[in-house]
C-alpha positions in Angstrom: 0.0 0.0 0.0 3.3 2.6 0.6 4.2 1.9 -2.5 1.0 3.0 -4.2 0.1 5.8 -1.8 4.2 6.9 -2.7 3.4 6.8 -6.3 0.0 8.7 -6.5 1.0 11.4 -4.2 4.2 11.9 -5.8 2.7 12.1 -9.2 -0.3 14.5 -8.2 2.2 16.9 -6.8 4.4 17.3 -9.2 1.5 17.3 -11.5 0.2 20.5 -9.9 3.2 22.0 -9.0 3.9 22.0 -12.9 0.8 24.2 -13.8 1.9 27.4 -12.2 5.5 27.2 -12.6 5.4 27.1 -16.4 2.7 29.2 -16.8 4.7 31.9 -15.0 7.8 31.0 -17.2 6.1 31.6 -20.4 3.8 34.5 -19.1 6.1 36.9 -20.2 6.6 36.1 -24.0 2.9 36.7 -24.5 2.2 40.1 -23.3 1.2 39.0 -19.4 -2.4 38.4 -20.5 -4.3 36.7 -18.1 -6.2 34.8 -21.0 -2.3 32.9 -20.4 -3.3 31.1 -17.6 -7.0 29.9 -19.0 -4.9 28.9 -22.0 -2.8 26.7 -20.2 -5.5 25.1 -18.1 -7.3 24.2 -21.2 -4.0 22.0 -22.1 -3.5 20.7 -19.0 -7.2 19.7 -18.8 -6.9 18.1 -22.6 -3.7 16.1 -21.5 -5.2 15.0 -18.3 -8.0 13.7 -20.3 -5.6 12.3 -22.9 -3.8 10.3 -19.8 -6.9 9.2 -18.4 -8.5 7.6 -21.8 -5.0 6.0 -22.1 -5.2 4.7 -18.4 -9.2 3.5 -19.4 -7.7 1.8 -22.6 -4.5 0.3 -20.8 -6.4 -1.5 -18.3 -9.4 -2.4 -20.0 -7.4 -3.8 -23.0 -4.0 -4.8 -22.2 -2.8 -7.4 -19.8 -0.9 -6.1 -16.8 2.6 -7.4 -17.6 1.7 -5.1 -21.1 0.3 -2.4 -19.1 3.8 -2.3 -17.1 6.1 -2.8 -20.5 4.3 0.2 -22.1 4.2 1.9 -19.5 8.0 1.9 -18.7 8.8 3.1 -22.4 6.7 5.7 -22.0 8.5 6.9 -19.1 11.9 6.2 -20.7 11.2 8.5 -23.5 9.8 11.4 -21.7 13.3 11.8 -19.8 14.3 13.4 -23.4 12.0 16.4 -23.0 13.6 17.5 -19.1 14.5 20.2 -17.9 10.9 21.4 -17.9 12.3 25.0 -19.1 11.1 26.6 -22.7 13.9 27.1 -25.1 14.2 30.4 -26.6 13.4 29.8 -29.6 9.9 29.0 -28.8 9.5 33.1 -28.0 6.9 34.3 -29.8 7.7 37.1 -32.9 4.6 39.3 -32.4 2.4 37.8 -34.9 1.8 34.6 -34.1 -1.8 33.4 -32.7 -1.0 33.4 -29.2 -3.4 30.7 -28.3 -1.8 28.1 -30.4 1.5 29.0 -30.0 0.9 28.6 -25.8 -0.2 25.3 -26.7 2.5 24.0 -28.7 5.1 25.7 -26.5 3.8 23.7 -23.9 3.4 20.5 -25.6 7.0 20.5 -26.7 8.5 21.3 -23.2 5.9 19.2 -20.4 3.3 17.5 -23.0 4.7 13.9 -22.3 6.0 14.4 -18.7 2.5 16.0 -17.7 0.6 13.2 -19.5 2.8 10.5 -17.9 2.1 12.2 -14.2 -1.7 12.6 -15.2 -1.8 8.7 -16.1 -0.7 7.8 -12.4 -4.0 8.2 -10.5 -6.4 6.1 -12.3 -4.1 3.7 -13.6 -2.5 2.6 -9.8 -5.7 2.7 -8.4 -7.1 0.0 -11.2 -3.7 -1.9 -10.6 -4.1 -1.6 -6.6 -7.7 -3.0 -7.6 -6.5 -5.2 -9.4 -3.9 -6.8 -6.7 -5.9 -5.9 -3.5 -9.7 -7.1 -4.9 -11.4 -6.0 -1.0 -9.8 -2.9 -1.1 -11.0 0.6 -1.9 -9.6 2.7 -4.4 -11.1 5.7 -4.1 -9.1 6.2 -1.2 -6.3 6.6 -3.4 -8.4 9.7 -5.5 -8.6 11.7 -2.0 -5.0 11.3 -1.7 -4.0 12.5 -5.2 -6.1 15.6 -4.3 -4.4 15.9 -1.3 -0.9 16.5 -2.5 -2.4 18.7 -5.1 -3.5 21.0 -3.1 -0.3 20.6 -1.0 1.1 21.7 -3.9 -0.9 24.5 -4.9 -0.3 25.9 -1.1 3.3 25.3 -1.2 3.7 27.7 -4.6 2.8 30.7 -3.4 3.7 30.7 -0.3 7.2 28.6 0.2 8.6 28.6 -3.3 7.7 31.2 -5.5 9.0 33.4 -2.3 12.1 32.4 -2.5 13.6 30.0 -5.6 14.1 31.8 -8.8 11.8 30.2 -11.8 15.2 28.4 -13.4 15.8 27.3 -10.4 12.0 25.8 -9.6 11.8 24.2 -13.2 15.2 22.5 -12.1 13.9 21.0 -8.5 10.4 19.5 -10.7 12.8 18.1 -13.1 14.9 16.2 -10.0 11.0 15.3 -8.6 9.7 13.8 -12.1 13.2 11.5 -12.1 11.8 10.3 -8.1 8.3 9.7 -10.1 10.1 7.5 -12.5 11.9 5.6 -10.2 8.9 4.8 -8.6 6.6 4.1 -11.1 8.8 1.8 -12.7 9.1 -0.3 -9.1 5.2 -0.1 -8.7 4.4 -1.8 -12.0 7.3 -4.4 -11.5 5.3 -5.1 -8.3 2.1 -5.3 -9.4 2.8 -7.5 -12.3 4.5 -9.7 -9.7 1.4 -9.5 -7.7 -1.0 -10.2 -10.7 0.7 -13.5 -12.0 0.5 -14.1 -7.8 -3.0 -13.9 -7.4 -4.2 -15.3 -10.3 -6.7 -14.0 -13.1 -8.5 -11.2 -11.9 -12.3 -11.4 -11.4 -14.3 -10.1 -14.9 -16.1 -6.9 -15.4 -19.2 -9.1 -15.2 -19.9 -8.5 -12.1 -20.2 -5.4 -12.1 -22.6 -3.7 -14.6 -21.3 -1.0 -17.2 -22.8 2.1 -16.6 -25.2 3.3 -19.1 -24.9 6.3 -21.4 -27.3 8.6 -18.9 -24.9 7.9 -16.2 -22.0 8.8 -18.4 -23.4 12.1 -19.1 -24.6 12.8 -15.7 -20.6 12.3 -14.6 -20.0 14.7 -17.4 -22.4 17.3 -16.7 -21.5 17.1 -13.1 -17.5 17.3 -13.6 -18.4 20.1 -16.3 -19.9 22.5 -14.4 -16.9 22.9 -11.9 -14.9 23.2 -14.5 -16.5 26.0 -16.2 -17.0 27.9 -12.7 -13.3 27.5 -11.8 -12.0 28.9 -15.0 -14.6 32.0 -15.1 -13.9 33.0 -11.7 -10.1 32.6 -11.8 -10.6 34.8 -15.6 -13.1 37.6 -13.7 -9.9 37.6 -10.9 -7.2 37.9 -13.1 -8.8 40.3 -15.6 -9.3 42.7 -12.8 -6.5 42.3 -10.6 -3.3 41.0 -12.3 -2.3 38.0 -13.7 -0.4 36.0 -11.1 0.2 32.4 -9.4 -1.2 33.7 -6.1 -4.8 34.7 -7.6 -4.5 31.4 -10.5 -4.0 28.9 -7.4 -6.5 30.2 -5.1 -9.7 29.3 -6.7 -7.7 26.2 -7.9 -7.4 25.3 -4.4 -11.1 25.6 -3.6 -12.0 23.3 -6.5 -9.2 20.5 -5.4 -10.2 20.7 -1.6 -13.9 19.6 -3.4 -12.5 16.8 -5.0 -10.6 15.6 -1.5 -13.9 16.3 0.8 -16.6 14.7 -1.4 -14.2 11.5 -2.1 -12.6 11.0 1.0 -15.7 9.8 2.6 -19.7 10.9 2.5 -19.9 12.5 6.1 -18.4 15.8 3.9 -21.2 16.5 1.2 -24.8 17.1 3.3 -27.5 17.3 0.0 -29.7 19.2 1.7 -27.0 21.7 3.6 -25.2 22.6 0.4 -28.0 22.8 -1.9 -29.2 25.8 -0.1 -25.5 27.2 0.5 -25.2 26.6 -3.4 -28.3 28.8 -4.1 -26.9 31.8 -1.8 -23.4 31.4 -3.5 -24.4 31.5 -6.9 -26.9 34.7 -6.1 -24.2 36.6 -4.0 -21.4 36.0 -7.1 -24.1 37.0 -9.8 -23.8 40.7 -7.5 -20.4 40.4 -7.1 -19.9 40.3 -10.7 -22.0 43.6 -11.7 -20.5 45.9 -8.7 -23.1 44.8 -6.5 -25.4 46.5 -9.5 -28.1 44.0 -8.2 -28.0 45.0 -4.3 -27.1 48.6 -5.3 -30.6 49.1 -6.8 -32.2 47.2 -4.1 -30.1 49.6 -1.7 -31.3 53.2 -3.7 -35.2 51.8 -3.9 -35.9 50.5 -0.6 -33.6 53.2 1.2 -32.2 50.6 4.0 -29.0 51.9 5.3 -27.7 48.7 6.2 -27.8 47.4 2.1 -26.4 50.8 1.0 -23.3 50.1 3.5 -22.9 46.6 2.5 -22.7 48.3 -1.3 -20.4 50.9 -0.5 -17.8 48.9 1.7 -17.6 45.7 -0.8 -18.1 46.5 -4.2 -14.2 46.7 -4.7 -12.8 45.8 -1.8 -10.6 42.6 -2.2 -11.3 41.7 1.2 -15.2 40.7 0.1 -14.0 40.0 -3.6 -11.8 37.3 -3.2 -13.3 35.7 -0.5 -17.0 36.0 -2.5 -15.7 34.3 -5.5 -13.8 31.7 -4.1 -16.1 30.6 -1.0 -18.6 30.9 -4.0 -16.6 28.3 -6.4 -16.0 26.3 -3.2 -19.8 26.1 -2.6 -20.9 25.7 -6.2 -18.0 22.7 -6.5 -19.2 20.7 -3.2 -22.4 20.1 -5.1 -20.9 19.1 -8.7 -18.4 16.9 -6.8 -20.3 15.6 -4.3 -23.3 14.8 -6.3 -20.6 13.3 -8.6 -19.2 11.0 -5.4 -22.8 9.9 -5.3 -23.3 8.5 -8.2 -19.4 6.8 -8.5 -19.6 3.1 -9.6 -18.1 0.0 -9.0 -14.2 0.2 -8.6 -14.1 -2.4 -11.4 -15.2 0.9 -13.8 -13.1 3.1 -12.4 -11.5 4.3 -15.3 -14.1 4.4 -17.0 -15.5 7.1 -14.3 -12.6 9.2 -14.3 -12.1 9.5 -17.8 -15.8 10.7 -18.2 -14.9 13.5 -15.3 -12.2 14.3 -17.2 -14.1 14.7 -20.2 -16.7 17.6 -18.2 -13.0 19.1 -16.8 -11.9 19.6 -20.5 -15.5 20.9 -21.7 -15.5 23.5 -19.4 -11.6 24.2 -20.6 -12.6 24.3 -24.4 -16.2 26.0 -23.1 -14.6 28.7 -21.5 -11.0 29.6 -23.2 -11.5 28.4 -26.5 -15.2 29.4 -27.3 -16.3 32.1 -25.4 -13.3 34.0 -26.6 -14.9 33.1 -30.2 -18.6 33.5 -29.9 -19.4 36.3 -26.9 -18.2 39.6 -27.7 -17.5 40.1 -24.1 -17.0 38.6 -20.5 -20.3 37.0 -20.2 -19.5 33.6 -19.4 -19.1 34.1 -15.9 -22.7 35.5 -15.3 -24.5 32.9 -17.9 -22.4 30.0 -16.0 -23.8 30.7 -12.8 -27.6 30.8 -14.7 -27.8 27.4 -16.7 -25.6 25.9 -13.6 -29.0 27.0 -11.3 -30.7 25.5 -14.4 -29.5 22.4 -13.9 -29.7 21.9 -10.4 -32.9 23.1 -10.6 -33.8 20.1 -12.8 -31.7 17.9 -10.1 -33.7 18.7 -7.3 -37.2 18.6 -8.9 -40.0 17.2 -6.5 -37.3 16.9 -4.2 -39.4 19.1 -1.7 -41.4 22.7 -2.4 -38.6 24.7 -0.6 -36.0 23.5 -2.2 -37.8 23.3 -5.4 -38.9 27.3 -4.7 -35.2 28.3 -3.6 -33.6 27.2 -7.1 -36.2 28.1 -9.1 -35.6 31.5 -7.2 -32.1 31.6 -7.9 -32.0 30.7 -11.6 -34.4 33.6 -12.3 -32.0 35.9 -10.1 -28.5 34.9 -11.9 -30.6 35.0 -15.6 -32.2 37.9 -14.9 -28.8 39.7 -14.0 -26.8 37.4 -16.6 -29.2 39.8 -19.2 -29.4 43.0 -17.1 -25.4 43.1 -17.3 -25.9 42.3 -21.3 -27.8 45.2 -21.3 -26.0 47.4 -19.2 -22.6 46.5 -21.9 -24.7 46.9 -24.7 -26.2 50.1 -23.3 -24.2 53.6 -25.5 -21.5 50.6 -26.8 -20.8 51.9 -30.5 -18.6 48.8 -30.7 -17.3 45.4 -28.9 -14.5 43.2 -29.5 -13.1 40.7 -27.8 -10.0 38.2 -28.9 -7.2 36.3 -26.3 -6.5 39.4 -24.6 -9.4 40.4 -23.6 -13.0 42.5 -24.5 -13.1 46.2 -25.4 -15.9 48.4 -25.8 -16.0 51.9 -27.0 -18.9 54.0 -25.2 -20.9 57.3 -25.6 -22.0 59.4 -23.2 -23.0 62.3 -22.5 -24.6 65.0 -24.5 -23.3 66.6 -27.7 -25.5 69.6 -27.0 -24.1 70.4 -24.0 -20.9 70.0 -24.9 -20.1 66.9 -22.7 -20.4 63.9 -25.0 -17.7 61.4 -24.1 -16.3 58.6 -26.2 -14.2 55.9 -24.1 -12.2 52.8 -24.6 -13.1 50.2 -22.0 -10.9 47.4 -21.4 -12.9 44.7 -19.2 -13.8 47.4 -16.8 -11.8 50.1 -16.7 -11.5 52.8 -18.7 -8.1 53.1 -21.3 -8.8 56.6 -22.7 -11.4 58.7 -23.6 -12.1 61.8 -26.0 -14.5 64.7 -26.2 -16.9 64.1 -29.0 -17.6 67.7 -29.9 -15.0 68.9 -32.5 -13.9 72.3 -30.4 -12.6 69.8 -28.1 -12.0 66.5 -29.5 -8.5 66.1 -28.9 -7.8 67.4 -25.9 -5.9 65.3 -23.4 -7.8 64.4 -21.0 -8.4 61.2 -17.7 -4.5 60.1 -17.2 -3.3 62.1 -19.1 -3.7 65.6 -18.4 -1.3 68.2 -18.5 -1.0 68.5 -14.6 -0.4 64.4 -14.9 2.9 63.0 -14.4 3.4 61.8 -17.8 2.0 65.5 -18.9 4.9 67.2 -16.9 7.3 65.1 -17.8 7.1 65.4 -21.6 6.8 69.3 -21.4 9.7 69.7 -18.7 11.8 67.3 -20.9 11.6 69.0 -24.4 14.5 71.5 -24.9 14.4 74.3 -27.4 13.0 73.6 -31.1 15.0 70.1 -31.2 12.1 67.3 -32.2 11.7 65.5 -29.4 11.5 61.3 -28.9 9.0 59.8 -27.3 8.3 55.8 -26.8 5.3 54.3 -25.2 4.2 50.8 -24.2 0.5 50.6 -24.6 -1.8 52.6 -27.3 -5.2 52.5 -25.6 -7.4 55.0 -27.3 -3.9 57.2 -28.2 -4.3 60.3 -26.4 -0.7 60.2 -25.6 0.2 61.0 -28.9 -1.5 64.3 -29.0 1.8 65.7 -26.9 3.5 65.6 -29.7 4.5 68.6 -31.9 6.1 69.0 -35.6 9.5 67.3 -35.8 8.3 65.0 -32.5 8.2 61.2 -32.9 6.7 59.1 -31.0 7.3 55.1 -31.1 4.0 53.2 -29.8 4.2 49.8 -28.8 0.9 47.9 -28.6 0.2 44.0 -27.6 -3.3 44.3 -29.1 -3.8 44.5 -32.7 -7.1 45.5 -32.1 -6.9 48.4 -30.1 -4.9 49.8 -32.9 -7.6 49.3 -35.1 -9.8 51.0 -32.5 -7.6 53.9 -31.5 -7.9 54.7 -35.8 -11.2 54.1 -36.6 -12.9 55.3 -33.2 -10.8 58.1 -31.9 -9.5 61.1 -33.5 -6.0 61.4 -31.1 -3.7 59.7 -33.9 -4.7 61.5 -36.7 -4.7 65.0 -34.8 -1.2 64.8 -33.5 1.3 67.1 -35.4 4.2 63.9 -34.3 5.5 61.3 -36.9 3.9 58.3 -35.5 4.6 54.3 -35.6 2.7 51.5 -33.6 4.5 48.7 -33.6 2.3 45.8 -32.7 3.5 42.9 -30.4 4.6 43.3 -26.7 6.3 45.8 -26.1 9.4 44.3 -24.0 10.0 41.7 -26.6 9.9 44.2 -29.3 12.8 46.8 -27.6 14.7 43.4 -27.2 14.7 43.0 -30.9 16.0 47.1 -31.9 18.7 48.9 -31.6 19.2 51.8 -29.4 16.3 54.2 -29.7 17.4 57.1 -28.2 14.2 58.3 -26.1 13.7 61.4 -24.6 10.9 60.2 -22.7 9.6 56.1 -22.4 6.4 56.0 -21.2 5.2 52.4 -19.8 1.3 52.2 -19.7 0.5 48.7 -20.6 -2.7 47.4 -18.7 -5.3 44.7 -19.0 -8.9 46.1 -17.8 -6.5 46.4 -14.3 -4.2 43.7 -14.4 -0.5 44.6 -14.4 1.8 42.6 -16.9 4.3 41.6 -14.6 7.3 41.4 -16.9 7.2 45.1 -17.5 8.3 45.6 -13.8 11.3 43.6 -13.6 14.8 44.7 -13.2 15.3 43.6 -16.3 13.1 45.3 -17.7 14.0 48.5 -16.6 17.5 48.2 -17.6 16.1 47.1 -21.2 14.4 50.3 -20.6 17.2 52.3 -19.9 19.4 51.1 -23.3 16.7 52.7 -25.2 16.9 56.1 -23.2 19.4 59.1 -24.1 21.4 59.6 -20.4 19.2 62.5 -18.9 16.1 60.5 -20.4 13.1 59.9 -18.0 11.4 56.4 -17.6 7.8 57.2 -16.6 5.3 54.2 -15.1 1.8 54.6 -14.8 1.0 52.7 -11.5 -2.7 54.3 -10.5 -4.5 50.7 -9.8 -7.3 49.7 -7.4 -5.6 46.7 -5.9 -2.2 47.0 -6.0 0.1 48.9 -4.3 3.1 49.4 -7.1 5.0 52.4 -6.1 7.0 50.5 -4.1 8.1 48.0 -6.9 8.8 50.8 -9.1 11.0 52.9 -6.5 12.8 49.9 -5.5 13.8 49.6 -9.2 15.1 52.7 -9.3 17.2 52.5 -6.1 18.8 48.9 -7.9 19.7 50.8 -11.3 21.2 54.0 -9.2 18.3 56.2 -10.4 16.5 59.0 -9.0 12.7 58.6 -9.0 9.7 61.1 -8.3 5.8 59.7 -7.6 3.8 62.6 -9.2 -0.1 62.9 -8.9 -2.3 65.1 -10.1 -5.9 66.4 -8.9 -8.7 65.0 -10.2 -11.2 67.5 -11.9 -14.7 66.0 -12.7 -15.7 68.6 -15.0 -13.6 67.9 -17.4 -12.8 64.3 -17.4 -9.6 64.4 -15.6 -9.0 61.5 -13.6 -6.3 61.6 -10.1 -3.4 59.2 -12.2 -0.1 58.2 -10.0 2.9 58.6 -12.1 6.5 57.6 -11.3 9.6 59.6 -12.9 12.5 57.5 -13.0 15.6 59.2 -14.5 19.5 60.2 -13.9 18.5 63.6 -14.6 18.2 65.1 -10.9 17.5 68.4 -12.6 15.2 67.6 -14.3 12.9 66.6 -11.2 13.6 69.7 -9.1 11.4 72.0 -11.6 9.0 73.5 -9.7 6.1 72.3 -11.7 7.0 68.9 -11.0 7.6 69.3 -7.4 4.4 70.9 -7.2 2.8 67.7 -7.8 5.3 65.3 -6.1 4.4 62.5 -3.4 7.0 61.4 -1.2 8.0 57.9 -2.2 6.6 54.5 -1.0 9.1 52.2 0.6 8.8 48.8 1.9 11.4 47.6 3.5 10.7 43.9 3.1 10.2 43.9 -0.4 12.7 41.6 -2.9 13.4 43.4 -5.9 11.6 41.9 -8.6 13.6 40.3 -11.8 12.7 38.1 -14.4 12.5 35.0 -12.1 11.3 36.7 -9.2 8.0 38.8 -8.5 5.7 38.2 -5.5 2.4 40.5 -5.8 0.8 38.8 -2.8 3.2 41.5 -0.7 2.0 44.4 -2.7 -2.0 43.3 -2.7 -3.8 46.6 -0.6 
């Protein structure tokens, strides 16, 4: 039994260990998108399923002693593809589909080590059926959850800390050649233990499941599966796109898996089918601002709802918490009703390859077609609708109140499913959405008084925005203001009548570019190739500008690797997702990258205004390592005319340069923390920096 338990829980580990680490490796080479991490559950989840068809077919058509053989060559050839780490070559040129290239990058450096580990759990349970016929399998499920959660905790929180991600990929590989070693000595011993005991008993005896039951498992494993991936997207999207905020709603689908199959005295029906109904209404809230409670709050006029509004709508405290005590709720009935209904150990494989076919619908659901079909993030809400759907079909004539508390909440999540359709729909001119992410541009306002508002809206938050009305169409206005940092700083920089050079890394709706004057040029680097497309057709800041203007599309890091020298006055980084922050931007190697495209008084200027994080820090630390001079400048906010308060850091060698007055004027003393690492390109840890 050692043996076995040795071999599943050292698989499952290094099985979930793998998923973060690589994803954090590559992160970089595709812009920091948080579509990065959906894309690389969808593999894992198609390669899990892969190993558990290939586990179903080993053992329900090839003789152990087979089983074993294959098996061992398997293993044998895998060793080719470690270390675990990407070559360079793999990195990405700019043009490439980003979705497909994620997926062969991954196949060609863990496809066949992460297929091998994903094989483990079903195929030495059926073999520990197979030698042990009175024992009980399933056992052996709990305990592959088990050290995949312990693996999920132990990311975040004792190696990501403090082993660089060279370093990490290194200590998985040594772990996969410990898997080897003992998978190879577990199917010696059970094909020992097989020609022991004789001919094992036939399927016979127990009957195969039917085709409803099938489904049932895959409807059951599906909907998890969708949830887990929606929530972690809606968290990622909005926050940034890291291991900490990937593994926490991970966790709280694993710790399902380990509760429901580690025994029944976990899953109460009755208890979680009413928790279930209050999780799924609370996240349909969560997900709209509290839009939901906030009109219940301004027409019923109870103070209690308006505070509850107020104090949570972005407050990570009650986010976080919400969605993932909501994905742990709405996964202790999938998995529990699914622990119900498991069969016979002698179809074992058969089970878990059907649950592995719901993981990777909800994978191909979620990353591959909602990207495709829904112009933008409405998966999330619709999930949680057609999930109260089918529980509602479930629990039918199971008893009135339960019957009345479902039917309840599906109308609730539908009804706010289509209200937040609506409310996006609502003054949208246009919506787009590809892999990195959904933009709308809105109207507002009113052109007769002068007011009228177009703005580019990235998830939620805005990235630009122009006066309609011709006299002021143009004007630089809700970052970027003249009182803003980035304002100041290409003002105070330009000397005389000599053009001045200007690089920025992210286009948004281009109001940047209206700085510029005649002989100016400004260099725009942009991950999106539709924003571009946006910025042209929607917005009038590019064609205004009096600068010589290029975008260059692709991320912006990877393309300053690939030039020469560009001599910039000022570089200007400004690269968001709706609010995530792409890591790799704020690296100390990206600042010295940075720095080899400035002229020697040049000024590095970061935007870091964000609702979650607390960045000046990072940034000032950065300057400190590079023996830099930095400057947090932040402007008042003027509601009249669409200026928003934006946080700007100056980071330069130019000391001068920061003592004008009109920059002092506007200066914030600087944010230390003297506990924070310095981030580089294999370390960054925004679980210190989350406010």
């Amino acid at each position: 039994m050692l043996l076995y338990s040795l071999a599943v829980f050292v698989s499952a580990f290094l099985l979930f260990l793998v998923q973060p680490l690589i994803a954090k490796m590559i992160l970089p080479w595709f812009g920091g998108s948080a579509s990065v991490w959906n894309t690389c559950m969808l593999f894992f989840q198609l390669t899990l399923l892969a190993g558990y068809l290939y586990a179903h077919g080993s053992v329900r058509f090839l003789k152990p002693k087979t089983q074993g053989i294959v098996h061992l060559i398997l293993l044998g050839i895998s060793l080719i593809s470690l270390p675990i780490i990407p070559a360079e070559s793999w990195k990405p040129e700019g043009r490439e589909q980003p979705l497909w290239q994620i997926l062969l990058v991954l196949g060609a450096t863990t496809g066949l080590p992460y297929f091998l580990c994903s094989t483990t759990g079903p195929l030495i349970q059926a073999w520990y059926a197979r030698r042990f016929e009175k024992a009980i399998p399933y056992r052996l499920f709990a305990l592959s959850n088990l050290a995949s959660l312990l693996a999920l905790l132990a990311y975040p929180f004792l190696i990501e800390p403090w082993f660089v991600t060279r370093l990490q990929a290194w200590g998985w590989t040594a772990g996969y050649l410990v898997f080897a070693l003992l998978i190879g000595a577990t199917a010696v011993s059970t094909v020992r233990g097989s020609a022991t005991a004789g001919a094992a008993p036939t399927l016979a005896e127990a009957p195969t499941p039917g085709i409803p039951q099938m489904a049932l498992w895959v409807l059951l494993a599906a909907f998890p599966s969708i949830l887990l991936l929606a929530v972690t997207n809606h968290l990622t999207q909005n926050v940034a796109a890291i291991p900490f905020l990937w593994i926490l709603p991970l966790t709280a689908y694993l710790l399902t898996f380990i509760l429901c199959f580690d025994s029944d005295r976990w899953y109460r029906p009755r208890l979680f089918r009413w928790i279930t109904a209050l999780a799924v209404c609370l996240m349909s809230c969560a997900i709209n601002d509290m839009g939901p409670l906030d009109g219940l709050a301004n027409k019923v006029g109870i103070p209690g709802i308006r505070w509850i509004v107020d104090h949570t709508k972005e407050n990570l405290l009650f986010l976080i918490p919400c969605f993932v005590l909501g994905l742990f709720a709405c996964c202790m009935f999938g998995h529990g009703e699914l622990a119900l209904r498991k069969p016979h150990p002698r179809h074992l494989t058969l089970f878990y390859a059907m649950v592995s076919v719901g993981g990777a619908v909800g994978g191909l659901l979620i990353s591959l077609a909602a990207p495709l079909v829904l112009p933008a993030h409405y998966e999330f809400a619709f999930s949680l609708g057609l999930f109260s759907l089918t529980i509602l079909m479930l629990v039918l004539r199971e008893s009135v109140a339960t019957d009345a508390v479902w039917a309840g909440a599906a109308i609730f999540t539908i009804a706010v499913a289509l209200a937040e359709v609506k409310a996006l729909k609502e003054d949208t001119v246009y919506m787009v959405r590809n892999f990195y992410g959904a933009l709308r541009v809105q109207d507002t306002g009113s052109l007769e008084n002068n007011d009228a508002i177009r703005t580019l809206v990235h998830g939620t938050i805005n990235h630009g925005a122009e006066y309609l009305d011709d006299a002021r169409a143009g004007q630089p206005i809700t970052y970027y203001s003249p009182d803003s940092g980035v304002g100041l700083a290409i003002a105070e920089q330009r000397t005389g009548g000599v053009g001045q050079r200007v690089g920025l890394i992210g286009l948004g709706s281009g109001t940047l570019s209206v700085w510029g004057r005649q002989g100016d040029y400004y260099r725009i680097y942009e991950l999106n190739p539709v924003v571009e497309t946006i910025a042209r057709s929607h917005f009038q800041y590019l064609r205004r500008t009096r600068a010589s203007v290029d975008v260059v599309l692709g991320d912006g890091r990877l393309s300053l690797e690939r030039e020469p020298p560009n001599n910039f006055d000022i570089l200007a980084v400004d690269a968001f997702s709706s609010d995530s922050i792409p890591v790799h931007l704020l690296s100390r190697e990206a600042f010295e990258l940075y720095f080899r495209h400035l002229k020697p008084d040049g000024v590095l200027v970061v935007h870091v205004s964000n609702k979650f994080l607390d960045l000046p820090p990072v940034v000032h630390a950065l300057a400190r390592a590079l023996g830099k001079q930095s400057l947090m400048v932040s402007n008042e906010p003027d509601a009249d005319n669409e200026i928003f308060e934006a946080d700007w850091i100056l980071v330069t060698s130019n000391q001068a340069l920061l003592d004008r007055p009109a920059l002092r004027k506007h200066a914030k003393p600087a944010k230390l923390k003297p506990n924070l690492r310095l981030w580089t390109d294999g370390y960054s840890n925004l679980f210190q920096i989350l406010k």
